[in-house]
C-alpha positions as CSV (number, residue, x, y, z in Angstrom):
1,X,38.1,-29.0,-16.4
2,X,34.5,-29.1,-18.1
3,X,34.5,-32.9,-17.9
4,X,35.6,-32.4,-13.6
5,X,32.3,-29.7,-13.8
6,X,29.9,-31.5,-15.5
7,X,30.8,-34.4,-13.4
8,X,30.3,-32.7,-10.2
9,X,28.2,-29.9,-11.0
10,X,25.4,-31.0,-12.9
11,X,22.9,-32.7,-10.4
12,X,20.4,-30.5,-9.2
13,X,21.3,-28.3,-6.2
14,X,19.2,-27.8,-2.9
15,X,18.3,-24.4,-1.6
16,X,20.3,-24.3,1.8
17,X,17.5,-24.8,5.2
18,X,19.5,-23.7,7.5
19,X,19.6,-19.9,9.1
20,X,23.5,-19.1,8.2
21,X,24.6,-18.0,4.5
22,X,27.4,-20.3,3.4
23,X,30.2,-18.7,1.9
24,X,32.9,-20.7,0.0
25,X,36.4,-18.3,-0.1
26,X,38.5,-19.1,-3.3
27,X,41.4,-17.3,-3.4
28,X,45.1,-17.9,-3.9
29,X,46.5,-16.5,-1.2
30,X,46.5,-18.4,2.1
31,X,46.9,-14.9,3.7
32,X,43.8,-13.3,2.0
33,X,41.8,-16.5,2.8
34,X,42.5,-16.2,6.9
35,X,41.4,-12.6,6.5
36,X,38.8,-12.9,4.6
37,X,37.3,-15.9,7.2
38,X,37.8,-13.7,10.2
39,X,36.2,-10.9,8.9
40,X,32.9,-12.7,7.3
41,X,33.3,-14.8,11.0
42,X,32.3,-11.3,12.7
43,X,28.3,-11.9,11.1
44,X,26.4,-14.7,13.4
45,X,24.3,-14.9,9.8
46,X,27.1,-16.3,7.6
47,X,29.7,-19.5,8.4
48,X,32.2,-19.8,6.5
49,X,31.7,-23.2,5.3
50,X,35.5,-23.8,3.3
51,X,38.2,-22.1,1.5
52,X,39.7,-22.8,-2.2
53,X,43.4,-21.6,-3.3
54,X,42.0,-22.2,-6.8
55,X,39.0,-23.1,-8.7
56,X,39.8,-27.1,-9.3
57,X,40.0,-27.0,-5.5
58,X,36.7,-24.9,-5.3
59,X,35.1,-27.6,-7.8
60,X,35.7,-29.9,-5.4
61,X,34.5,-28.1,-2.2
62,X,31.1,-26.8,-4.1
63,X,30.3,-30.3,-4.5
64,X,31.0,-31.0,-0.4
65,X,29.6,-28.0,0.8
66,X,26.9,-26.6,-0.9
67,X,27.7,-23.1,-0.6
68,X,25.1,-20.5,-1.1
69,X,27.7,-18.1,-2.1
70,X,31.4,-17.7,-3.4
71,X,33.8,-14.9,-2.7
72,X,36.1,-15.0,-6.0
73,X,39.2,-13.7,-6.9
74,X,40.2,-12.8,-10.1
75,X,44.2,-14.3,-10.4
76,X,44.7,-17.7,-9.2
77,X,47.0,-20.3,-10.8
78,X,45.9,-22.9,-12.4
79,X,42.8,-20.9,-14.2
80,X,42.3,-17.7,-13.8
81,X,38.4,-16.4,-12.1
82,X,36.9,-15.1,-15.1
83,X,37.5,-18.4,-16.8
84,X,36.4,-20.3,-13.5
85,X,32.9,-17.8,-13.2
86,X,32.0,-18.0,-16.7
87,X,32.1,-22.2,-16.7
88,X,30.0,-22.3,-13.1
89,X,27.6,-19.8,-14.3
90,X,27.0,-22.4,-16.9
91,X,27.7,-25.7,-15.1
92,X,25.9,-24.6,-11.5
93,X,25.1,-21.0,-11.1
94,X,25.5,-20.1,-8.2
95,X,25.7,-16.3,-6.7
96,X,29.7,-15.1,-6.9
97,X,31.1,-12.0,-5.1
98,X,34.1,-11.0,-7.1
99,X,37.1,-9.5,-4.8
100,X,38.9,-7.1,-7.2
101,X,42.0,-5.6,-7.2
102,X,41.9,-1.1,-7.3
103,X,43.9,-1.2,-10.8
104,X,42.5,-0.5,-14.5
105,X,43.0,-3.7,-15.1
106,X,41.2,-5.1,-11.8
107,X,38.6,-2.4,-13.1
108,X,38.2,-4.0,-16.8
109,X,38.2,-8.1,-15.3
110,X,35.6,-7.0,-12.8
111,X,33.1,-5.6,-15.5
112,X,34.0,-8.6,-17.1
113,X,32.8,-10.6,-14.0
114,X,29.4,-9.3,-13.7
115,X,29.1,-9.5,-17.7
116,X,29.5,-13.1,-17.2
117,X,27.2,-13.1,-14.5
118,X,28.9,-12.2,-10.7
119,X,26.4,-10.8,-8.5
120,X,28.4,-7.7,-7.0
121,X,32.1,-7.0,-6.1
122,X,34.3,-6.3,-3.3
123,X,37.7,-4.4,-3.6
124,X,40.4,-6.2,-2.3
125,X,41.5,-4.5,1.2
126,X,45.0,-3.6,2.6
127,X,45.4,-6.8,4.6
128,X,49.0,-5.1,5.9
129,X,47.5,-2.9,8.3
130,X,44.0,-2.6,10.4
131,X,42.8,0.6,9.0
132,X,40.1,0.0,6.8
133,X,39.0,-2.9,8.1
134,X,35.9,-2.6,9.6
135,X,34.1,-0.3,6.7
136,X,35.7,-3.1,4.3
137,X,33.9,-6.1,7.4
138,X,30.7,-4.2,7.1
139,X,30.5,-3.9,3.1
140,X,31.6,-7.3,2.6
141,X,28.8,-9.0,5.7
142,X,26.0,-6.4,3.6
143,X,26.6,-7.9,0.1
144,X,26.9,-11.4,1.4
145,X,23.9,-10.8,3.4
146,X,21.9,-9.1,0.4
147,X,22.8,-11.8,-1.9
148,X,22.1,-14.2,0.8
149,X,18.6,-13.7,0.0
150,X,18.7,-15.2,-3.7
151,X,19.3,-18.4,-2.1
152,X,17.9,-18.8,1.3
153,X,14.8,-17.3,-0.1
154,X,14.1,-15.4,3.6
155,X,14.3,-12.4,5.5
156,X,17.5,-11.3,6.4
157,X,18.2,-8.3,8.7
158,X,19.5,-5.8,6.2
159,X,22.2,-3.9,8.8
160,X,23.9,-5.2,11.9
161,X,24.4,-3.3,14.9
162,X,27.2,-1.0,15.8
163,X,27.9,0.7,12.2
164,X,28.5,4.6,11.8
165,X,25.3,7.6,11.6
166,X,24.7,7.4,8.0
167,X,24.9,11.1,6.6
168,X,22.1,12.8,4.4
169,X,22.2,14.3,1.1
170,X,21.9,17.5,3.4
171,X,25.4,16.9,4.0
172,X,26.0,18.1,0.2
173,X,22.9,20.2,-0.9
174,X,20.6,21.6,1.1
175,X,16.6,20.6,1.1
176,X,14.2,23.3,-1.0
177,X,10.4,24.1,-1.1
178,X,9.7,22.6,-4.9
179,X,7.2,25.1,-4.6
180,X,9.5,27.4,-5.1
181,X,11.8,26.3,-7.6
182,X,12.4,27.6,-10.7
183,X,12.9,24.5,-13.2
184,X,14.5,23.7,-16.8
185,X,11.6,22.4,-19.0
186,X,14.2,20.3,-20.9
187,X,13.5,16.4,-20.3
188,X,16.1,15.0,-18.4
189,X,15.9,11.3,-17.3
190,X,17.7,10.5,-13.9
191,X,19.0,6.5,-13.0
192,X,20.5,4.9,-9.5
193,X,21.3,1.8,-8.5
194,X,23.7,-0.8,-6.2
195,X,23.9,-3.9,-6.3
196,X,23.1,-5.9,-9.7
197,X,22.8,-2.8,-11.3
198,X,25.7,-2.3,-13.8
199,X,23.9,-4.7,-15.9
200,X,20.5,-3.7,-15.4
201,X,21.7,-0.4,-16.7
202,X,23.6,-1.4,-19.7
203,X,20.4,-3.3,-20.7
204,X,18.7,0.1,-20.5
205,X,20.4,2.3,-22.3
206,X,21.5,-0.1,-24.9
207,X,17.9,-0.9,-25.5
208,X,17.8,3.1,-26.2
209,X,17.9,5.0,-29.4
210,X,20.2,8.3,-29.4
211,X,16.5,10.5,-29.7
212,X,16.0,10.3,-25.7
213,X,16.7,13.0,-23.4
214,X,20.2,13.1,-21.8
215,X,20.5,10.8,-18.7
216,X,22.6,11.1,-15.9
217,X,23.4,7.9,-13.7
218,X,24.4,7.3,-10.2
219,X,25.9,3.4,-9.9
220,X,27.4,2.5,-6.4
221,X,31.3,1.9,-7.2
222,X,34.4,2.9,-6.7
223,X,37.0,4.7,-8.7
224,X,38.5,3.5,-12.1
225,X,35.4,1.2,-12.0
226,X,32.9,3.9,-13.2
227,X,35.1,4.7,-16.2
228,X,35.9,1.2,-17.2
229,X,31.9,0.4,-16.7
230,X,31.0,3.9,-19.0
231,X,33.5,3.0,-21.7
232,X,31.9,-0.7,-21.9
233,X,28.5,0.6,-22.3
234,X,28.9,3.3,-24.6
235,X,31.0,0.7,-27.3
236,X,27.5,-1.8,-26.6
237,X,25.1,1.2,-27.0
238,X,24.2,3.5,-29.4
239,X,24.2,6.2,-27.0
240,X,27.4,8.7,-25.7
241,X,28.2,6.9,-22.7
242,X,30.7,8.3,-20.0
243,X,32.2,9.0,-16.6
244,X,30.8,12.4,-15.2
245,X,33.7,15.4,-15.6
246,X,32.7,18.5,-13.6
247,X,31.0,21.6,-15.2
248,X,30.2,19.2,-18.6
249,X,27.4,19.7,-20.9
250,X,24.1,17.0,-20.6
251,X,22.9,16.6,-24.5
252,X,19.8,14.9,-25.5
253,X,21.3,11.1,-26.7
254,X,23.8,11.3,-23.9
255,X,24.3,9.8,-20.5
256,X,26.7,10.9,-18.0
257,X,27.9,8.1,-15.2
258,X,29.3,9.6,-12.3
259,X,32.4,9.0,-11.1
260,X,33.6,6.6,-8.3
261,X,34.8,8.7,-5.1
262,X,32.6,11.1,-5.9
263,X,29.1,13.0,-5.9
264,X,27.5,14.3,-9.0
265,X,24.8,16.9,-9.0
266,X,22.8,18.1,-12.1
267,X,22.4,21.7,-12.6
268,X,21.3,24.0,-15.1
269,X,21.8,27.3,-16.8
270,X,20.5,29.4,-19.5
271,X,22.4,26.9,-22.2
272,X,20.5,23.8,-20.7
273,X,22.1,21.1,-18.3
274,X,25.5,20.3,-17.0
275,X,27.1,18.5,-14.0
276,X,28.5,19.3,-11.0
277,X,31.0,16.8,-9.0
278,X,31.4,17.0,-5.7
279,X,34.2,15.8,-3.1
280,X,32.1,16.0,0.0
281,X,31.4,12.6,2.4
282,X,29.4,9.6,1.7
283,X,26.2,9.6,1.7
284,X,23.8,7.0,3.0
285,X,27.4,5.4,3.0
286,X,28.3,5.8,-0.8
287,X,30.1,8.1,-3.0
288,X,28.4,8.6,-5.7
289,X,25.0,8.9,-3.5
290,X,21.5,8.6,-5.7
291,X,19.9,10.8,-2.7
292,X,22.2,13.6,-3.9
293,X,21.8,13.2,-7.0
294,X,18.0,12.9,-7.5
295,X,17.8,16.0,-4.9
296,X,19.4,18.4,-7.4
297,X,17.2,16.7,-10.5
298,X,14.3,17.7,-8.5
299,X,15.7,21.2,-7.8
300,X,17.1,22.3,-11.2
301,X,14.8,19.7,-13.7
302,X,11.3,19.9,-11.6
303,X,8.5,18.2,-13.6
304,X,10.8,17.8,-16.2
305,X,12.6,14.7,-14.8
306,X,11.8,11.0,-14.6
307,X,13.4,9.5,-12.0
308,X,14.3,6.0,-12.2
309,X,15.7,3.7,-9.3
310,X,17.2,0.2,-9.7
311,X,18.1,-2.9,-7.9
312,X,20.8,-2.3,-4.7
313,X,20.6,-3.1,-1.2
314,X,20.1,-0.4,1.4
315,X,17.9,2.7,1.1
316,X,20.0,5.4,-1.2
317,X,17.6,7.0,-3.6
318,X,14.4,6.4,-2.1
319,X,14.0,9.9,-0.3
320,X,15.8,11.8,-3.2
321,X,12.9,9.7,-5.3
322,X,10.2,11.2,-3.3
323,X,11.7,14.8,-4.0
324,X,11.5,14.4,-7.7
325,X,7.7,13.1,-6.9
326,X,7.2,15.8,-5.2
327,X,8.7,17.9,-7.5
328,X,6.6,16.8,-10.4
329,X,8.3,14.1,-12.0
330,X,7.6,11.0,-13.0
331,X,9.3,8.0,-11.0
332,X,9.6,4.3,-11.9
333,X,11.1,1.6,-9.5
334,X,12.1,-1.8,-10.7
335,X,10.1,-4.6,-10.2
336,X,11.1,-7.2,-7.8
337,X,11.1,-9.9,-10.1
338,X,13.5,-8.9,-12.0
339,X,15.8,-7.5,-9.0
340,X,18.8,-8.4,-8.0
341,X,18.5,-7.6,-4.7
342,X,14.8,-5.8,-4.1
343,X,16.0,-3.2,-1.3
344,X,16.5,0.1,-2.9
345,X,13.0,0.2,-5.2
346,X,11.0,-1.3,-2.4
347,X,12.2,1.3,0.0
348,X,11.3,4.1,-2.4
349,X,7.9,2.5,-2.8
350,X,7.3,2.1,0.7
351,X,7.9,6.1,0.8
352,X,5.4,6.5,-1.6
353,X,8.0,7.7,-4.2
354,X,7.0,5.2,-6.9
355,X,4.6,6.3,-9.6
356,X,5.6,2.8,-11.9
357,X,7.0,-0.3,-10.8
358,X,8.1,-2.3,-13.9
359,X,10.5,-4.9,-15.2
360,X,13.7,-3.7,-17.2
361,X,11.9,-4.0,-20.6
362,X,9.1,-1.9,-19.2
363,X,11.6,1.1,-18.0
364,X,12.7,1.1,-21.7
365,X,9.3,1.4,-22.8
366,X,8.7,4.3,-20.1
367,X,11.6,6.1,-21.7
368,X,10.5,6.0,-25.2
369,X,7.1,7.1,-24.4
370,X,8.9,10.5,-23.4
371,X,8.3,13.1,-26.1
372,X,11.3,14.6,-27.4
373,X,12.1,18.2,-25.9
Protein backbone atom coordinates (compact mmCIF):
# COMPACT_ATOMS: atom_id res chain seq x y z
CA UNK A 1 0.00 0.00 0.00
CA UNK A 2 2.69 2.84 0.55
CA UNK A 3 4.54 1.73 -2.64
CA UNK A 4 0.56 1.86 -4.60
CA UNK A 5 0.51 5.67 -2.76
CA UNK A 6 3.60 6.98 -3.50
CA UNK A 7 3.19 5.79 -6.94
CA UNK A 8 0.00 7.49 -7.56
CA UNK A 9 -0.07 10.04 -5.01
CA UNK A 10 3.01 11.94 -5.05
CA UNK A 11 2.84 14.24 -8.22
CA UNK A 12 1.66 17.51 -7.49
CA UNK A 13 -2.09 18.04 -7.40
CA UNK A 14 -4.14 20.92 -9.16
CA UNK A 15 -6.62 23.09 -7.38
CA UNK A 16 -9.98 22.08 -9.07
CA UNK A 17 -11.30 25.30 -11.75
CA UNK A 18 -14.40 24.32 -12.08
CA UNK A 19 -17.65 25.66 -9.97
CA UNK A 20 -18.77 22.19 -8.30
CA UNK A 21 -16.94 20.68 -5.12
CA UNK A 22 -15.91 17.03 -6.03
CA UNK A 23 -16.59 14.59 -3.53
CA UNK A 24 -15.10 11.09 -3.69
CA UNK A 25 -17.45 8.57 -1.29
CA UNK A 26 -15.38 5.60 0.18
CA UNK A 27 -17.31 3.51 2.02
CA UNK A 28 -17.96 -0.19 2.28
CA UNK A 29 -21.27 -0.49 2.04
CA UNK A 30 -22.87 -0.29 -1.52
CA UNK A 31 -26.09 0.77 0.39
CA UNK A 32 -24.45 3.75 2.28
CA UNK A 33 -22.68 4.83 -0.90
CA UNK A 34 -26.28 5.19 -3.01
CA UNK A 35 -27.38 7.17 -0.01
CA UNK A 36 -24.83 9.08 0.55
CA UNK A 37 -24.74 10.13 -3.63
CA UNK A 38 -28.34 10.99 -3.55
CA UNK A 39 -28.23 13.10 -0.69
CA UNK A 40 -24.89 15.20 -1.65
CA UNK A 41 -26.81 15.08 -5.40
CA UNK A 42 -29.53 17.46 -3.75
CA UNK A 43 -26.56 20.62 -3.76
CA UNK A 44 -26.20 22.02 -7.54
CA UNK A 45 -22.47 23.10 -5.80
CA UNK A 46 -21.11 19.57 -5.33
CA UNK A 47 -20.99 16.30 -8.01
CA UNK A 48 -20.33 13.55 -6.85
CA UNK A 49 -17.41 12.61 -8.93
CA UNK A 50 -16.98 8.48 -7.77
CA UNK A 51 -17.43 6.15 -5.03
CA UNK A 52 -14.76 3.68 -3.24
CA UNK A 53 -15.86 0.35 -1.18
CA UNK A 54 -12.31 0.69 0.20
CA UNK A 55 -9.32 2.74 0.25
CA UNK A 56 -7.06 0.66 -2.51
CA UNK A 57 -10.16 1.33 -4.62
CA UNK A 58 -10.18 5.11 -3.46
CA UNK A 59 -6.26 5.17 -4.27
CA UNK A 60 -7.16 4.46 -7.52
CA UNK A 61 -10.07 6.82 -8.07
CA UNK A 62 -8.09 9.98 -6.34
CA UNK A 63 -5.70 9.51 -8.97
CA UNK A 64 -8.69 9.58 -11.88
CA UNK A 65 -10.67 12.08 -10.35
CA UNK A 66 -9.07 14.63 -8.53
CA UNK A 67 -11.48 15.03 -5.83
CA UNK A 68 -11.44 18.09 -3.79
CA UNK A 69 -12.87 16.22 -0.92
CA UNK A 70 -13.40 12.60 0.55
CA UNK A 71 -16.29 11.37 2.67
CA UNK A 72 -14.60 8.49 4.79
CA UNK A 73 -15.67 5.81 6.77
CA UNK A 74 -14.06 4.41 9.48
CA UNK A 75 -14.46 0.19 8.97
CA UNK A 76 -13.77 -0.98 5.57
CA UNK A 77 -12.08 -4.35 4.66
CA UNK A 78 -9.07 -4.46 3.47
CA UNK A 79 -7.58 -1.40 5.75
CA UNK A 80 -9.40 0.18 7.97
CA UNK A 81 -9.97 4.57 7.52
CA UNK A 82 -7.75 5.60 10.18
CA UNK A 83 -4.95 3.71 8.60
CA UNK A 84 -6.14 4.83 5.02
CA UNK A 85 -6.37 8.90 6.45
CA UNK A 86 -3.22 8.94 8.28
CA UNK A 87 -1.10 7.52 4.95
CA UNK A 88 -3.04 10.31 2.51
CA UNK A 89 -2.51 12.93 4.88
CA UNK A 90 1.01 12.12 4.33
CA UNK A 91 1.10 10.89 0.72
CA UNK A 92 -1.60 13.75 -0.80
CA UNK A 93 -3.48 15.64 1.73
CA UNK A 94 -6.34 16.21 0.79
CA UNK A 95 -9.56 17.53 2.96
CA UNK A 96 -11.48 14.22 4.55
CA UNK A 97 -14.97 14.27 6.12
CA UNK A 98 -15.07 11.31 8.44
CA UNK A 99 -18.70 9.55 8.57
CA UNK A 100 -18.70 8.05 12.14
CA UNK A 101 -20.69 5.67 13.74
CA UNK A 102 -22.88 7.03 17.33
CA UNK A 103 -20.87 4.39 19.58
CA UNK A 104 -17.87 5.01 22.19
CA UNK A 105 -15.97 3.45 20.01
CA UNK A 106 -17.08 5.50 16.78
CA UNK A 107 -16.51 8.38 19.36
CA UNK A 108 -12.73 7.40 20.17
CA UNK A 109 -11.78 6.52 16.08
CA UNK A 110 -13.26 9.82 15.20
CA UNK A 111 -11.00 11.90 17.63
CA UNK A 112 -8.50 9.87 16.24
CA UNK A 113 -9.43 11.04 12.66
CA UNK A 114 -9.20 14.65 13.15
CA UNK A 115 -5.83 13.92 15.33
CA UNK A 116 -4.47 12.56 12.18
CA UNK A 117 -5.76 15.31 10.33
CA UNK A 118 -9.77 14.91 9.04
CA UNK A 119 -11.23 18.19 8.52
CA UNK A 120 -14.83 17.61 10.32
CA UNK A 121 -17.24 14.60 10.80
CA UNK A 122 -20.55 13.45 9.95
CA UNK A 123 -22.55 10.80 12.06
CA UNK A 124 -23.58 8.10 10.15
CA UNK A 125 -27.53 8.39 9.57
CA UNK A 126 -30.40 5.74 9.85
CA UNK A 127 -30.44 4.92 6.16
CA UNK A 128 -33.61 2.38 7.12
CA UNK A 129 -36.04 4.93 7.36
CA UNK A 130 -36.53 8.75 5.94
CA UNK A 131 -36.64 10.53 9.14
CA UNK A 132 -33.71 12.34 9.71
CA UNK A 133 -32.80 12.80 6.49
CA UNK A 134 -33.00 16.10 5.42
CA UNK A 135 -31.33 17.76 8.81
CA UNK A 136 -28.57 14.84 8.22
CA UNK A 137 -28.72 16.36 3.70
CA UNK A 138 -28.36 19.86 5.06
CA UNK A 139 -25.34 19.20 7.64
CA UNK A 140 -23.57 16.99 5.31
CA UNK A 141 -23.99 19.79 1.83
CA UNK A 142 -22.77 22.65 4.81
CA UNK A 143 -19.51 20.83 5.80
CA UNK A 144 -18.79 19.76 2.21
CA UNK A 145 -19.54 23.25 1.13
CA UNK A 146 -17.42 24.85 4.05
CA UNK A 147 -14.57 22.73 3.42
CA UNK A 148 -15.14 23.23 -0.17
CA UNK A 149 -13.50 26.42 0.29
CA UNK A 150 -9.96 25.05 1.28
CA UNK A 151 -9.68 23.86 -2.12
CA UNK A 152 -11.61 25.81 -4.60
CA UNK A 153 -10.10 28.84 -2.99
CA UNK A 154 -13.79 30.89 -3.77
CA UNK A 155 -16.88 32.08 -2.49
CA UNK A 156 -19.28 29.64 -1.78
CA UNK A 157 -22.89 30.48 -0.66
CA UNK A 158 -22.72 29.43 3.02
CA UNK A 159 -26.65 28.18 3.32
CA UNK A 160 -29.05 26.91 0.64
CA UNK A 161 -32.55 27.67 0.36
CA UNK A 162 -35.47 26.01 2.08
CA UNK A 163 -33.84 25.05 5.63
CA UNK A 164 -35.72 25.64 9.04
CA UNK A 165 -35.92 29.44 11.15
CA UNK A 166 -32.89 29.07 13.03
CA UNK A 167 -33.80 29.71 16.92
CA UNK A 168 -31.93 32.29 19.23
CA UNK A 169 -30.18 31.96 22.42
CA UNK A 170 -33.56 33.69 23.46
CA UNK A 171 -34.99 30.48 23.10
CA UNK A 172 -32.92 29.37 26.36
CA UNK A 173 -31.99 32.66 28.36
CA UNK A 174 -33.36 35.62 27.99
CA UNK A 175 -31.46 39.04 26.70
CA UNK A 176 -30.39 41.59 29.85
CA UNK A 177 -29.27 45.34 30.13
CA UNK A 178 -25.34 44.68 31.07
CA UNK A 179 -25.98 47.73 32.57
CA UNK A 180 -27.55 46.26 35.00
CA UNK A 181 -25.96 43.23 35.85
CA UNK A 182 -24.37 42.32 38.80
CA UNK A 183 -21.12 40.31 37.91
CA UNK A 184 -18.45 37.80 39.56
CA UNK A 185 -15.02 39.57 39.50
CA UNK A 186 -13.41 36.09 39.20
CA UNK A 187 -11.58 35.64 35.68
CA UNK A 188 -13.24 33.26 33.75
CA UNK A 189 -12.18 32.60 30.14
CA UNK A 190 -15.02 31.44 27.67
CA UNK A 191 -14.11 29.22 24.17
CA UNK A 192 -16.49 28.19 20.96
CA UNK A 193 -15.98 26.69 17.94
CA UNK A 194 -17.25 24.26 14.84
CA UNK A 195 -15.69 23.15 12.42
CA UNK A 196 -11.73 22.42 12.72
CA UNK A 197 -11.97 23.25 16.16
CA UNK A 198 -11.34 20.18 18.30
CA UNK A 199 -7.84 20.65 17.48
CA UNK A 200 -7.49 24.17 17.60
CA UNK A 201 -8.68 23.77 21.13
CA UNK A 202 -6.47 21.01 22.33
CA UNK A 203 -3.51 23.20 20.98
CA UNK A 204 -4.87 25.85 23.37
CA UNK A 205 -5.27 24.58 26.45
CA UNK A 206 -2.38 22.23 26.20
CA UNK A 207 -0.18 25.18 25.52
CA UNK A 208 -1.74 26.33 29.07
CA UNK A 209 -0.21 25.98 32.49
CA UNK A 210 -2.81 24.97 35.36
CA UNK A 211 -2.33 28.97 36.91
CA UNK A 212 -5.16 30.23 34.29
CA UNK A 213 -8.61 30.93 35.22
CA UNK A 214 -11.18 28.13 34.68
CA UNK A 215 -12.44 27.91 31.14
CA UNK A 216 -15.55 26.63 29.96
CA UNK A 217 -15.85 25.48 26.17
CA UNK A 218 -18.66 25.17 23.76
CA UNK A 219 -17.39 22.70 20.63
CA UNK A 220 -20.15 21.82 17.97
CA UNK A 221 -20.64 17.85 18.46
CA UNK A 222 -22.64 15.39 19.31
CA UNK A 223 -23.01 13.08 22.19
CA UNK A 224 -20.39 10.50 23.43
CA UNK A 225 -18.07 12.76 21.25
CA UNK A 226 -17.63 15.61 23.77
CA UNK A 227 -16.55 13.07 26.49
CA UNK A 228 -14.23 11.04 24.34
CA UNK A 229 -12.80 14.63 22.92
CA UNK A 230 -12.52 15.95 26.94
CA UNK A 231 -10.83 12.79 28.14
CA UNK A 232 -8.15 13.12 25.16
CA UNK A 233 -7.34 16.58 26.02
CA UNK A 234 -7.01 16.46 29.58
CA UNK A 235 -4.39 13.05 29.38
CA UNK A 236 -2.37 15.73 26.55
CA UNK A 237 -2.76 18.76 28.93
CA UNK A 238 -1.79 19.80 32.05
CA UNK A 239 -5.02 21.18 32.78
CA UNK A 240 -8.45 19.26 34.40
CA UNK A 241 -10.15 18.66 31.22
CA UNK A 242 -13.91 17.39 31.04
CA UNK A 243 -17.46 17.03 29.80
CA UNK A 244 -19.80 19.64 31.47
CA UNK A 245 -22.12 17.82 34.46
CA UNK A 246 -24.87 20.11 35.60
CA UNK A 247 -24.61 22.32 38.89
CA UNK A 248 -20.42 21.53 38.90
CA UNK A 249 -17.89 23.69 40.27
CA UNK A 250 -15.55 25.96 37.53
CA UNK A 251 -11.86 26.08 39.40
CA UNK A 252 -9.14 28.21 38.29
CA UNK A 253 -6.76 25.37 36.13
CA UNK A 254 -9.97 23.74 34.93
CA UNK A 255 -11.98 23.68 31.78
CA UNK A 256 -15.31 22.32 31.49
CA UNK A 257 -16.49 21.05 27.75
CA UNK A 258 -20.06 20.86 27.37
CA UNK A 259 -21.77 18.10 26.51
CA UNK A 260 -23.10 16.88 23.14
CA UNK A 261 -27.06 17.13 23.01
CA UNK A 262 -26.89 19.76 25.13
CA UNK A 263 -26.68 23.51 26.26
CA UNK A 264 -24.35 24.67 28.97
CA UNK A 265 -24.69 27.95 30.74
CA UNK A 266 -22.20 29.49 33.22
CA UNK A 267 -23.57 30.81 36.38
CA UNK A 268 -22.40 31.96 39.63
CA UNK A 269 -22.98 32.13 43.33
CA UNK A 270 -21.50 33.37 46.40
CA UNK A 271 -18.86 30.25 46.22
CA UNK A 272 -17.69 31.39 42.69
CA UNK A 273 -18.75 29.59 39.24
CA UNK A 274 -20.55 26.55 38.23
CA UNK A 275 -22.48 25.19 35.23
CA UNK A 276 -25.81 24.89 34.26
CA UNK A 277 -26.91 22.18 31.35
CA UNK A 278 -29.74 22.72 29.59
CA UNK A 279 -32.10 20.38 27.48
CA UNK A 280 -33.87 23.01 25.49
CA UNK A 281 -33.68 23.22 21.36
CA UNK A 282 -30.84 24.01 19.05
CA UNK A 283 -29.68 26.94 18.68
CA UNK A 284 -28.51 28.65 15.64
CA UNK A 285 -28.95 24.84 14.70
CA UNK A 286 -26.54 23.30 17.47
CA UNK A 287 -26.76 21.79 20.77
CA UNK A 288 -24.27 22.86 22.55
CA UNK A 289 -24.84 26.65 21.16
CA UNK A 290 -21.75 29.27 21.76
CA UNK A 291 -24.56 32.11 21.54
CA UNK A 292 -25.94 30.57 24.77
CA UNK A 293 -23.23 30.05 26.25
CA UNK A 294 -21.32 33.38 25.81
CA UNK A 295 -24.87 35.17 26.76
CA UNK A 296 -24.80 33.81 30.36
CA UNK A 297 -20.67 34.65 30.50
CA UNK A 298 -21.68 38.10 29.82
CA UNK A 299 -24.50 37.98 32.37
CA UNK A 300 -23.00 36.23 35.41
CA UNK A 301 -18.82 37.03 34.56
CA UNK A 302 -19.37 40.79 33.07
CA UNK A 303 -15.87 42.41 32.60
CA UNK A 304 -14.51 39.57 34.10
CA UNK A 305 -14.59 37.27 30.97
CA UNK A 306 -12.59 36.89 27.78
CA UNK A 307 -14.40 35.62 25.28
CA UNK A 308 -12.70 33.60 22.67
CA UNK A 309 -14.31 32.30 19.30
CA UNK A 310 -12.74 29.81 16.92
CA UNK A 311 -12.79 28.39 13.46
CA UNK A 312 -16.55 26.80 12.42
CA UNK A 313 -18.79 27.52 9.68
CA UNK A 314 -22.01 29.46 10.26
CA UNK A 315 -22.64 32.32 12.63
CA UNK A 316 -22.96 30.74 16.41
CA UNK A 317 -21.08 32.89 18.80
CA UNK A 318 -20.73 36.00 17.06
CA UNK A 319 -23.88 37.82 18.77
CA UNK A 320 -23.20 36.10 22.18
CA UNK A 321 -19.42 37.67 21.40
CA UNK A 322 -20.82 41.08 21.04
CA UNK A 323 -22.68 40.65 24.59
CA UNK A 324 -19.58 39.87 26.43
CA UNK A 325 -18.07 43.09 24.47
CA UNK A 326 -20.67 44.76 25.52
CA UNK A 327 -20.52 43.51 28.79
CA UNK A 328 -16.92 44.41 29.35
CA UNK A 329 -14.93 41.66 28.36
CA UNK A 330 -12.25 41.18 26.33
CA UNK A 331 -12.84 39.15 23.00
CA UNK A 332 -10.42 37.50 20.63
CA UNK A 333 -11.38 35.85 17.20
CA UNK A 334 -9.04 33.66 15.38
CA UNK A 335 -7.22 34.73 12.60
CA UNK A 336 -8.15 33.56 9.20
CA UNK A 337 -4.98 32.22 8.40
CA UNK A 338 -4.86 29.81 10.59
CA UNK A 339 -8.69 28.87 10.19
CA UNK A 340 -10.14 26.02 9.27
CA UNK A 341 -12.96 27.26 7.90
CA UNK A 342 -13.06 31.48 8.58
CA UNK A 343 -17.00 31.73 9.08
CA UNK A 344 -17.67 31.97 12.75
CA UNK A 345 -14.61 34.67 13.76
CA UNK A 346 -15.32 36.72 10.73
CA UNK A 347 -18.93 36.93 11.49
CA UNK A 348 -18.21 38.10 15.00
CA UNK A 349 -15.82 40.66 13.56
CA UNK A 350 -18.09 41.89 11.11
CA UNK A 351 -20.47 42.58 14.36
CA UNK A 352 -17.97 44.43 15.77
CA UNK A 353 -17.47 41.84 18.54
CA UNK A 354 -13.74 41.30 18.06
CA UNK A 355 -11.38 43.26 20.24
CA UNK A 356 -8.14 40.75 18.96
CA UNK A 357 -7.89 38.75 16.05
CA UNK A 358 -4.81 36.44 16.38
CA UNK A 359 -3.33 33.15 15.35
CA UNK A 360 -3.61 30.09 17.82
CA UNK A 361 -0.16 30.87 19.46
CA UNK A 362 -1.30 34.37 19.90
CA UNK A 363 -4.72 33.23 21.91
CA UNK A 364 -2.26 31.41 24.17
CA UNK A 365 -0.35 34.39 24.70
CA UNK A 366 -3.67 36.50 25.38
CA UNK A 367 -4.53 33.97 28.10
CA UNK A 368 -1.33 34.17 29.97
CA UNK A 369 -1.22 37.82 29.97
CA UNK A 370 -4.47 37.43 32.22
CA UNK A 371 -3.52 38.14 35.83
CA UNK A 372 -4.44 35.51 38.20
CA UNK A 373 -7.64 36.25 40.28
Amino acid sequence: MNLLFRRRLNSPREVSQVDKIKVLIVDDSALMRKYLTDLIGRSNKIEVVGTAMDPYIAVTKIQKLNPDIITLDIEMPRMDGLTFLSKLMISNPIPVIMVSSLTDAGAKSTMKALELGAVDFVLKPNISGSEGSDEFSKMLIDKILATGRLKLKKKISRVEPGHDIKHTADIILEKKDASRLKTSSQKVIAIGASTGGTEVIHKILTGLSENVPGIVITQHMPEKFTDAFARRVDAASSLYVKEGVHGERLYRGMAIVAPGGKHMLLRSDSRGYFVEINEGPPVNRHKPSVDVLFRSVSQCAGSSATGIICTGMGNDGAAGLLEMKQAGAKTLAQSESSCIVYGMPKEAVLLGAVDIETSIEGIIEQIKMINPD
